[in-house]
C-alpha positions in Angstrom: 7.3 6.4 23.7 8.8 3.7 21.4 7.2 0.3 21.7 9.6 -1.7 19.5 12.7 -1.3 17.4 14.0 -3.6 14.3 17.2 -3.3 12.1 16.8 -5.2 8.6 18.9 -4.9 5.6 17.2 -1.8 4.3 17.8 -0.3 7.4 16.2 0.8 10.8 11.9 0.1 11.8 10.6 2.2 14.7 7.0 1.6 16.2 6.6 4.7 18.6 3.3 6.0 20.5 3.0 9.6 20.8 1.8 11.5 23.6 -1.8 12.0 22.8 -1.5 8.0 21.9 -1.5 8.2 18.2 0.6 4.7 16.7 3.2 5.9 14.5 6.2 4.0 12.2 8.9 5.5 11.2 11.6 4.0 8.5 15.3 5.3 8.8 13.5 8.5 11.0 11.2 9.0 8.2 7.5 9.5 9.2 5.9 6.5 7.2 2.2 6.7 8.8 0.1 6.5 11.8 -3.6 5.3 13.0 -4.5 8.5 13.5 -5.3 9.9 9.9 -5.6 7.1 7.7 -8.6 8.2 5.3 -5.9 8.1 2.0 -5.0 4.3 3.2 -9.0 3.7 3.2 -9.3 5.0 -0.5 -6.4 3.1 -1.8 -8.8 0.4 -0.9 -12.3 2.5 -1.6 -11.3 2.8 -4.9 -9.9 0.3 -6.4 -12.9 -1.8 -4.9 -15.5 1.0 -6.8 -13.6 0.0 -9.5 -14.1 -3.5 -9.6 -17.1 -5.8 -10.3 -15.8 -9.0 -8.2 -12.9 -8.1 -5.8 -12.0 -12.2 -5.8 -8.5 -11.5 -5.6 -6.4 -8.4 -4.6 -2.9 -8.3 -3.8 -1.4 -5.0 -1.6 2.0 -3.8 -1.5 3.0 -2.7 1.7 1.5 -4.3 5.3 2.0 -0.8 7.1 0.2 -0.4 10.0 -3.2 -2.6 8.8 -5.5 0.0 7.6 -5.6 -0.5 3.7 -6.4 -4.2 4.5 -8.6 -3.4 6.8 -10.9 -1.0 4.3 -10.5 -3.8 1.7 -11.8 -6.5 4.8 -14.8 -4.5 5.3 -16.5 -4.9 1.8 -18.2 -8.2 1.9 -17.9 -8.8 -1.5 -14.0 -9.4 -1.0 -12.4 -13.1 -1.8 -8.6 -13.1 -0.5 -6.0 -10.6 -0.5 -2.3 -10.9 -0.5 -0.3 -8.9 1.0 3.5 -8.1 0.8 5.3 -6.6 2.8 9.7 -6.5 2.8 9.6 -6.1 6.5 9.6 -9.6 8.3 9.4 -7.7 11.6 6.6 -5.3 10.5 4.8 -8.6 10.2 6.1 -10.0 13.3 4.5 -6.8 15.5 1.3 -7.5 14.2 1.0 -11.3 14.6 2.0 -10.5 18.4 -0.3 -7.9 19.0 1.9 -4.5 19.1 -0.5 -3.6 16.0 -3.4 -4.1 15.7 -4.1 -7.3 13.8 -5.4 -8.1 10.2 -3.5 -11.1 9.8 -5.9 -13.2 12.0 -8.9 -13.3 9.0 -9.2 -16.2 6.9 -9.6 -14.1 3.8 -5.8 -12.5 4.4 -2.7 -14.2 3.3 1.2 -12.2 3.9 4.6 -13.2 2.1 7.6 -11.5 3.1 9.3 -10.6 0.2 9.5 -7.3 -2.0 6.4 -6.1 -4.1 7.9 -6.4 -7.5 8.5 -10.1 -6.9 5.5 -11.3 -5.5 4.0 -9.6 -8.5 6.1 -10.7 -11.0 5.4 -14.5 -9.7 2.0 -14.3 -9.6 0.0 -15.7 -12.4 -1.3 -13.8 -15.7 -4.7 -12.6 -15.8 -5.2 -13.7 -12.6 -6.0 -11.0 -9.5 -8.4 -8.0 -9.7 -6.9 -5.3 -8.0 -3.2 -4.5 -7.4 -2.7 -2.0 -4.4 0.5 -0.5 -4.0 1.4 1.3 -0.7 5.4 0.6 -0.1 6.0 4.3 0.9 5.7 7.7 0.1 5.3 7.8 -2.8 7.9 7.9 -5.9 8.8 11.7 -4.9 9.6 10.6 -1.3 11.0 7.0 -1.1 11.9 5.0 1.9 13.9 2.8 -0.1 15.8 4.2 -2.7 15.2 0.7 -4.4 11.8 1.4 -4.3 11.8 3.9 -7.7 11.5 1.2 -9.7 8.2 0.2 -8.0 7.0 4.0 -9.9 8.0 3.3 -13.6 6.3 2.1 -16.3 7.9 -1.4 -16.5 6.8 -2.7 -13.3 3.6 -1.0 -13.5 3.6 -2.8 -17.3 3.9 -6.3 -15.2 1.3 -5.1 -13.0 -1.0 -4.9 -15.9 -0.1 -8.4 -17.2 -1.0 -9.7 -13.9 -4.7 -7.6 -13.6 -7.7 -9.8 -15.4 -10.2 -8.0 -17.7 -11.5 -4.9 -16.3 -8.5 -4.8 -13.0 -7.6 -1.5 -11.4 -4.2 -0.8 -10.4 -4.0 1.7 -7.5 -1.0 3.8 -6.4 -0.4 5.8 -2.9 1.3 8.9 -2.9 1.8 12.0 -0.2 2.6 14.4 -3.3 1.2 14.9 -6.6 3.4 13.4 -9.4 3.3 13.9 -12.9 5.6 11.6 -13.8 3.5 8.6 -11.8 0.7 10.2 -13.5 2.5 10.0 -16.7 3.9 6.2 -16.1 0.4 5.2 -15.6 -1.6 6.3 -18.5 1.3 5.1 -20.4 0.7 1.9 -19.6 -3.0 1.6 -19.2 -3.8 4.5 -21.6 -5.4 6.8 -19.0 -4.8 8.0 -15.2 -7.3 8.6 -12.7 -5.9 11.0 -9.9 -7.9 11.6 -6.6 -6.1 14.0 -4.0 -7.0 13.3 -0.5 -6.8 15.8 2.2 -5.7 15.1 5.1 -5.2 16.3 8.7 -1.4 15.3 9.3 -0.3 16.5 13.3 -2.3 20.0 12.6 -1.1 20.7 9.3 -3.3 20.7 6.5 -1.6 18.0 3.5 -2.9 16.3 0.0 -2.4 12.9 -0.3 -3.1 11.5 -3.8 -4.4 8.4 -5.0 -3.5 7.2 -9.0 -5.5 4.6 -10.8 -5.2 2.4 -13.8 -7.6 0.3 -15.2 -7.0 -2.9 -17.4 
């Protein structure tokens, strides 16, 4: 049953519930994620928070559906985290309820505005943890724009904008050597955690790729 519908300038937002009652989004008809299996979401956040002595400040890419945010909410130690997300309607759904709401905690802050900016205007040396979850992964893009997010130059500003001993963490629904590649090049090694998963009765491997500053 779809619950909503939105058409940006990168093209078409679907919010859908399935019979059985799973949430799902979909960009341009491509499967994007759902609350059903969302362990790889929770060790975007897992991880990059083992990584890090003092999580004062972490910045996501990519709102989705609430569920990275939501793992990062849970560990007290947690200051503020910033989330962007391109979608002004994907925020929209959750401030009214259609989602489930993360945006209602004092800790949370949203711009609407693509990753690579919000990045590249934030301050040197000044957040521990950059999370990015924009789409599938470099292999399978929602927005063809987003390649760039995958290469070694924005991951490069990335790493300007992580203090001392910062993680950078990366989403992916398929392995990538060439993300793998990207990020060791710039932070001089790549950590790389596959996650199965459960994905409508198939059996999938979702990977997780970490820098650390």
């Amino acid at each position: 049953m779809e619950l909503a519908r939105a058409v940006s300038a990168r093209g078409e937002l679907v919010l859908r519930r399935r019979d059985g009652g799973a949430l799902e989004l979909r960009v341009n008809g491509v499967f994007v994620m759902d609350d059903q299996e969302t362990s790889s979401e929770e060790l975007l956040a897992s991880a990059a928070l083992a990584a890090v002595r003092h999580p004062d400040r972490v910045v996501v890419g990519g709102l989705g559906l609430g569920y990275t945010v939501r793992a990062l909410l849970a560990d007290a130690r947690l200051g503020q985290v910033l989330v962007a997300e391109i979608e002004p309607e994907l925020v929209g759904w959750m401030r009214s309820g259609l989602v489930p709401s993360v945006l209602d905690d004092s800790r949370v802050g949203v711009v609407v505005g693509d990753v690579r900016a919000v990045v590249a205007d934030l301050v040197d040396a000044s957040v521990d943890a950059i999370l990015l979850d924009v789409d599938n992964g470099p292999d399978f893009l929602v927005y063809n724009e987003n390649s760039a997010i995958y290469t070694s130059g924005f991951l490069a500003v990335c790493r300007a904008k992580l203090r001392t001993g910062g993680v950078l963490t990366v989403w992916s629904s398929s392995s990538s050597p060439a993300l793998e590649t990207a990020v060791t090049s710039v932070f001089g090694d790549c950590e790389v955690k596959p996650v199965p998963v459960a994905l409508q009765n198939r059996a999938e491997t979702y990977y997780v790729y970490q820098g650390g500053a």
